[in-house]
VOBA-1610 file (N, C-alpha, C; in pm, whole numbers, padded with zeros to 5 digits, always signed):
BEGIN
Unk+01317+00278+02191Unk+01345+00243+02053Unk+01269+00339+01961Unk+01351+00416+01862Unk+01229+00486+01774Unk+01200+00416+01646Unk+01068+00463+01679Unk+00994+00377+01495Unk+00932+00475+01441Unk+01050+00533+01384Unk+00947+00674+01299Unk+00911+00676+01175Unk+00950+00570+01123Unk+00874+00495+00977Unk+00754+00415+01021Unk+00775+00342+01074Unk+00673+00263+01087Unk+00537+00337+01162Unk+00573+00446+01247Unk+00480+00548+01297Unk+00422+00637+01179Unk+00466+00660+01139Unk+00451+00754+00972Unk+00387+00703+00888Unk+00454+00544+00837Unk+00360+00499+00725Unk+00240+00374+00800Unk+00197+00411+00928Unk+00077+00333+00996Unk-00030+00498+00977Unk+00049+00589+01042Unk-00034+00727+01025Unk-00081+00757+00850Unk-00014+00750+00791Unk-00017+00767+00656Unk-00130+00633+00597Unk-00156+00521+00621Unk-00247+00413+00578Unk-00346+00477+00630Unk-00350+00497+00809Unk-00459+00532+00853Unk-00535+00653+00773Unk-00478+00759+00723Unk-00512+00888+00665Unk-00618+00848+00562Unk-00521+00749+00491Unk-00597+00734+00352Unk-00671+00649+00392Unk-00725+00546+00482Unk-00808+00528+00495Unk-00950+00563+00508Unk-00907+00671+00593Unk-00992+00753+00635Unk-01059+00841+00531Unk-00999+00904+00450Unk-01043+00943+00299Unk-01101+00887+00214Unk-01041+00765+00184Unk-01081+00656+00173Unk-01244+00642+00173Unk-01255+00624+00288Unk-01426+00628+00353Unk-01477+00684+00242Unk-01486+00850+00309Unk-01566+00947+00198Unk-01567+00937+00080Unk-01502+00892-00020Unk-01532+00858-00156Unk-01431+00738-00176Unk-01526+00600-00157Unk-01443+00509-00226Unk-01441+00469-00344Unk-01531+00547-00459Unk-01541+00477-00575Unk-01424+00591-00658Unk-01407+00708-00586Unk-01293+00817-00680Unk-01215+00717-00600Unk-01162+00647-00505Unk-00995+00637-00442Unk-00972+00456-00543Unk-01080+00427-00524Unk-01104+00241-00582Unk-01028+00267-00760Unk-01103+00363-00845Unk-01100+00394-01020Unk-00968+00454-00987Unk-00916+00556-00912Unk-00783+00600-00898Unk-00689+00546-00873Unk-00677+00518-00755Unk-00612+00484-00678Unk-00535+00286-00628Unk-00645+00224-00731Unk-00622+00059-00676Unk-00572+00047-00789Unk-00486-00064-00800Unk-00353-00148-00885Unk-00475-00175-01006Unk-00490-00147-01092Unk-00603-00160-01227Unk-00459-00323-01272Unk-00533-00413-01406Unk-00463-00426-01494Unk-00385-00396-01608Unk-00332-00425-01670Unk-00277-00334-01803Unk-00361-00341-01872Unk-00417-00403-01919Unk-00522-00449-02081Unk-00689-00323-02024Unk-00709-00332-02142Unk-00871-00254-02086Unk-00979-00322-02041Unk-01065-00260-01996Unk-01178-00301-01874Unk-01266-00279-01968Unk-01371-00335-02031Unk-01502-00260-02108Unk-01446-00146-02199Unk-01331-00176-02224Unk-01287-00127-02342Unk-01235+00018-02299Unk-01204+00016-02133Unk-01098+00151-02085Unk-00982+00070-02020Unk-00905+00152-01993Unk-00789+00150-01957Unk-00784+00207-01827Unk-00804+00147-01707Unk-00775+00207-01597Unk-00673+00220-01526Unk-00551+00155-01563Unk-00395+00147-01483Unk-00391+00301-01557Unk-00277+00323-01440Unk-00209+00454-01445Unk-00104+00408-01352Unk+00023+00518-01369Unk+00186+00430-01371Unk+00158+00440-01189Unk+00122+00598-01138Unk+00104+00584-01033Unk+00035+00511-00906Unk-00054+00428-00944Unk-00124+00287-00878Unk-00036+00176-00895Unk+00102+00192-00918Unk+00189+00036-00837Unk+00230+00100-00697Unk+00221+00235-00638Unk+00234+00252-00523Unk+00149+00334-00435Unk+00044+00402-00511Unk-00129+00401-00420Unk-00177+00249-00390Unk-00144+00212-00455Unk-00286+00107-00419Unk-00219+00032-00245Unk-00105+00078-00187Unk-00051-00001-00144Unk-00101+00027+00019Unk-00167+00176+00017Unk-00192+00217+00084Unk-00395+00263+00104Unk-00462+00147-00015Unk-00584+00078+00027Unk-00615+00010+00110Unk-00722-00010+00156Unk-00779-00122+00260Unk-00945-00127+00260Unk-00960-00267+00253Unk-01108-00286+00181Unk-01174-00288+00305Unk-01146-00306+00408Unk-01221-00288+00566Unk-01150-00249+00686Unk-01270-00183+00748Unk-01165-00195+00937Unk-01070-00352+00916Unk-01126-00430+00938Unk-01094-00581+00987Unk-00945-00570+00908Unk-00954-00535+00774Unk-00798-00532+00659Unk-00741-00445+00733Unk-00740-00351+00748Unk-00607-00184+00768Unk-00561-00241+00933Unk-00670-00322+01004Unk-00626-00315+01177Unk-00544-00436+01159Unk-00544-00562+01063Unk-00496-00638+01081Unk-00301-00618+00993Unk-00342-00544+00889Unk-00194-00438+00821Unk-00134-00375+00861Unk-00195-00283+00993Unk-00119-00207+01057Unk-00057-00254+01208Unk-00156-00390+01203Unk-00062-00466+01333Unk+00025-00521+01296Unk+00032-00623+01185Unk+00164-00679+01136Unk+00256-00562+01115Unk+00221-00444+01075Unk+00327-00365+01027Unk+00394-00294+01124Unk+00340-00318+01285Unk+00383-00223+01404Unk+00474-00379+01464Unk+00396-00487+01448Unk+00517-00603+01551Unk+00651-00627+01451Unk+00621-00600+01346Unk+00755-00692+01228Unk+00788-00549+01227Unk+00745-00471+01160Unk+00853-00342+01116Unk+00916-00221+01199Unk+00840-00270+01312Unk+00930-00220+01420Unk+01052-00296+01452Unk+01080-00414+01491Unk+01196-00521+01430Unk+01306-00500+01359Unk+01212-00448+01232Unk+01276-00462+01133Unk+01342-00324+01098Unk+01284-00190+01082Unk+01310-00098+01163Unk+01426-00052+01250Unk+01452-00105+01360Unk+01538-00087+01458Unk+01693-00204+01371Unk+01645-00281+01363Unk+01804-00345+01281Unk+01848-00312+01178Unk+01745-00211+01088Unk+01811-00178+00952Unk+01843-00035+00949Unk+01711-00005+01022Unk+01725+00197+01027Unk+01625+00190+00931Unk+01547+00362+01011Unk+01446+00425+00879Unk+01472+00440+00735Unk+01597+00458+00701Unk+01630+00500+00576Unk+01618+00347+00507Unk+01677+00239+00538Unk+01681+00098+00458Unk+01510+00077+00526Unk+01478+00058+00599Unk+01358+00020+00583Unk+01258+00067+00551Unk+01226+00208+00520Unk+01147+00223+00385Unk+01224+00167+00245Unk+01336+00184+00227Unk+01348+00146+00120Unk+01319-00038+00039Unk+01350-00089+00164Unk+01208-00215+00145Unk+01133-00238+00124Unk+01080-00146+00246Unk+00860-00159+00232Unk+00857-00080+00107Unk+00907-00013+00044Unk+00871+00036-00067Unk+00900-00053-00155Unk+01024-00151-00183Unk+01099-00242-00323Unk+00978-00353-00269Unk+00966-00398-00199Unk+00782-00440-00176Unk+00694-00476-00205Unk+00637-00328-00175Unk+00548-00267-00281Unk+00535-00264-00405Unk+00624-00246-00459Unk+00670-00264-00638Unk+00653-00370-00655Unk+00761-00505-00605Unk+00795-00602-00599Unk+00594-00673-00604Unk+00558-00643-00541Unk+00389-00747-00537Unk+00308-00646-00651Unk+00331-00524-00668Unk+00271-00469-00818Unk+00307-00539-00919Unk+00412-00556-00927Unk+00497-00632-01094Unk+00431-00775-01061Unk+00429-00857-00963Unk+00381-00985-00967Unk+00243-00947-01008Unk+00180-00870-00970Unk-00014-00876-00992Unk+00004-00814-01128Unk+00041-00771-01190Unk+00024-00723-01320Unk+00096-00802-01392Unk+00246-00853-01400Unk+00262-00941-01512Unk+00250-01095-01499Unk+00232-01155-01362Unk+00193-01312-01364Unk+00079-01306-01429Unk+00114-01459-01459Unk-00012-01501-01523Unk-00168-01502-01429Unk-00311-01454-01479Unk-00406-01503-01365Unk-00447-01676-01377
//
């Protein structure tokens, strides 16, 4: 069976993880889903953090337990839809839980 999405974007979490490491306070201010409104009177959202942040992980214990769900289900899921529809999921997703964390209410 090939899973060359799901091989790709487990390699691709792992990467940034790993980067990650070495400077988490540039990847955290960059890179994580900010709110809209300002922080201490900045503005840290930027348009591109509804789909970085998706590819954070706050520990080993988070990314091993993300990238196992994402190897038993999206391999699954994967093989019945095809690479092409199933990124295009894990990506509408992705968006899909950005727009909830930024415009629901807290």
């Amino acid at each position: 069976m090939k899973t060359s999405a799901v091989k790709w974007l487990i390699g691709l979490n792992v990467a940034v993880f790993l980067l990650q490491g070495m400077a988490p306070a540039f990847f955290e201010v960059n890179f994580a889903l900010w709110p809209l409104q300002p922080l201490d009177g900045e503005v840290l959202f930027r348009p591109w953090q509804v789909l970085s942040y998706a590819f954070l992980h706050g520990a080993v214990v988070h990314i091993l337990f993300n990238m196992w769900g994402l190897w038993l289900f999206g391999n699954e899921i994967e093989h019945y839809l095809g690479a092409r529809r199933f990124c295009t999921l894990y990506f509408a997703s992705v968006l899909t839980a950005a727009a909830t964390q930024l415009f629901a209410p807290a």
